[in-house]
N, C-alpha and C positions, 0 to 999 in steps of 0.2 A: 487619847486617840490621835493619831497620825494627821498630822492638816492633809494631805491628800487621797488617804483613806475615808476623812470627813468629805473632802468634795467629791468622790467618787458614788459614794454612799447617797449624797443628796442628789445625784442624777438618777441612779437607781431605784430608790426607795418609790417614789411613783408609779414607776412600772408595776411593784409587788402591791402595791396600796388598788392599783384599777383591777390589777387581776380577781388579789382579796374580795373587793366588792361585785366585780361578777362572778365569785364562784357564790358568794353570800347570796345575791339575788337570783343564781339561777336554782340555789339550795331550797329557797323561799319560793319559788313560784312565781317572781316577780318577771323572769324574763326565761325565755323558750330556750333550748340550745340550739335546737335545727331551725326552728323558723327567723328567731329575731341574731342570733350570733353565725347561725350556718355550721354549727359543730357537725359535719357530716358528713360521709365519705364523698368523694367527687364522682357526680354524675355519670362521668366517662376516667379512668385512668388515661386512654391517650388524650384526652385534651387535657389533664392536668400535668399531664408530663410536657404538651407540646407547648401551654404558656408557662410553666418552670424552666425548660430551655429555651425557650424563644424570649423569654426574657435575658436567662441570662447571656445571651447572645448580643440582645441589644445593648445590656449595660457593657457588658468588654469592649464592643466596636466602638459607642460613646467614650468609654474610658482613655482606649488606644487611639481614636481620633483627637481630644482635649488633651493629652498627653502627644501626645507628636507635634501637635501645634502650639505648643507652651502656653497653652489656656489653662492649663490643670495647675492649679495652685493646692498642693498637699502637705498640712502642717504634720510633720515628724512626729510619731512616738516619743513621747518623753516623760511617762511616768512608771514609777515607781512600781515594784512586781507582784504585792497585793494590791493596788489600784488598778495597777491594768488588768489583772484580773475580775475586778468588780467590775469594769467600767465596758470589759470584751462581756463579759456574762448580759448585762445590760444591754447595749448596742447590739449583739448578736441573735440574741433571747429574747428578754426581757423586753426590751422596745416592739422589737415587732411583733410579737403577740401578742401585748398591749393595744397597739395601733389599731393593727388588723380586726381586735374583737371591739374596739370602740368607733370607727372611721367604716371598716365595710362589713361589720356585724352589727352593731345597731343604729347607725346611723345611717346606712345606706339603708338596711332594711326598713328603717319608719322613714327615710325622704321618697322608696320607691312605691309606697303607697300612696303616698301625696302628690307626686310630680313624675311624669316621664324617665325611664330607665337612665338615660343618656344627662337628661338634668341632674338627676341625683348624683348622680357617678361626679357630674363637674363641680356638684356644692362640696359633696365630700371632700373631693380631691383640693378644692378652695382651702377647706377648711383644716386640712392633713397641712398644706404647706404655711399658715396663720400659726403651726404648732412647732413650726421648728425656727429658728432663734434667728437664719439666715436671711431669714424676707422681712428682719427690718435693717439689715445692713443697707450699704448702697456700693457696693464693688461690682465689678465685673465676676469675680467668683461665686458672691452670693446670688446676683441674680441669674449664672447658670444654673445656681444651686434651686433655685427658685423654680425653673422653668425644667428641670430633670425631676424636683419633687412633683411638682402639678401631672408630669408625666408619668410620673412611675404610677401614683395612685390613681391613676384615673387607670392606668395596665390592671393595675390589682380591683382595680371595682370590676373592671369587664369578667377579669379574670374571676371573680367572685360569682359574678350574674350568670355566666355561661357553666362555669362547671357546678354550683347550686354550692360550693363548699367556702369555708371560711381558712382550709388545711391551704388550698391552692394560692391564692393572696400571702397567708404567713411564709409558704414554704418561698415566695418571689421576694419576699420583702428581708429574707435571714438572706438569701443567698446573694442581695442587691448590698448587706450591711457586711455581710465577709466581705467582701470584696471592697469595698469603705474600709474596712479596717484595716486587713492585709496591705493597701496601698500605701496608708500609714506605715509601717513597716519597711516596705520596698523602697519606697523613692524618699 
């Protein structure tokens, strides 16, 4: 096998391994769709539509602001066309459906039994940015990256608590990761 179909594969592989095991335990009994994941339609369509665009709003003017101001450091596309393949399916899919059913599907759901709305929303969101590889860097890129994740997820928990769904968060979290990707790409 391909050494960068091999590394492609070990980023990915994870994502399908968490999904595996919540579709196993919610098969089992062991955890709810609606109450502890939020598998459920959104309370209101327009509020799920107005934080799907109000998000993606904010990240383009973020994006266009860090990019006009040569704050945006964007490393280029450069792999290979079944890797980038696994690696877009991953990052665009597979990551944030992952996230979303373990950060504001069950984790948010058992921290907001225990601890005020607004608290849970911030442990999560702590603990959403402790999972991505940038916040142990020490650059100026990683720590916008730092302070853009701590915000996105804490968007995606509100976004969660308010429309009752776990669709709303996934569908903000695919469309914050195209657009990741795509700059790749671009610039």
């Amino acid at each position: 096998m391909n050494e960068e179909i091999k590394l492609a594969l070990i980023r990915v592989v994870p994502f399908v391994m968490i999904l595996g095991g919540l579709f196993v335990a919610t098969k089992r009994g062991k955890i709810d769709r609606a109450a502890d994941l939020g598998l459920q339609k959104p309370s209101s369509m327009t509020h799920f539509f107005f934080w799907t665009f109000g998000f993606l709003s904010f990240i383009l003017l973020i994006e266009f602001f860090l990019n006009k101001s040569g704050i945006l450091e964007i490393d280029k596309w450069n792999h290979p066309f079944f890797s980038s393949i696994i690696r877009i399916v991953g990052a665009v899919i597979l990551a944030p459906i992952s996230e979303e059913l373990i950060f504001r599907g069950l984790l948010l759901s058992k921290l907001s039994k225990k601890v005020n709305m607004h608290l849970a929303i911030l442990i999560q969101a702590c603990f959403f940015v402790l999972l991505h590889n940038f916040a142990y860097q020490n650059t100026l890129t990683s720590n916008i990256g730092i302070v853009q994740a701590l915000t996105d997820a804490s968007l995606f928990g509100y976004a969660r608590h308010y429309t009752k769904s776990i669709y709303t968060p996934i569908t903000m979290h695919v469309t914050g990761n195209i657009i990741a990707t795509l700059e790749r790409f671009i610039f």
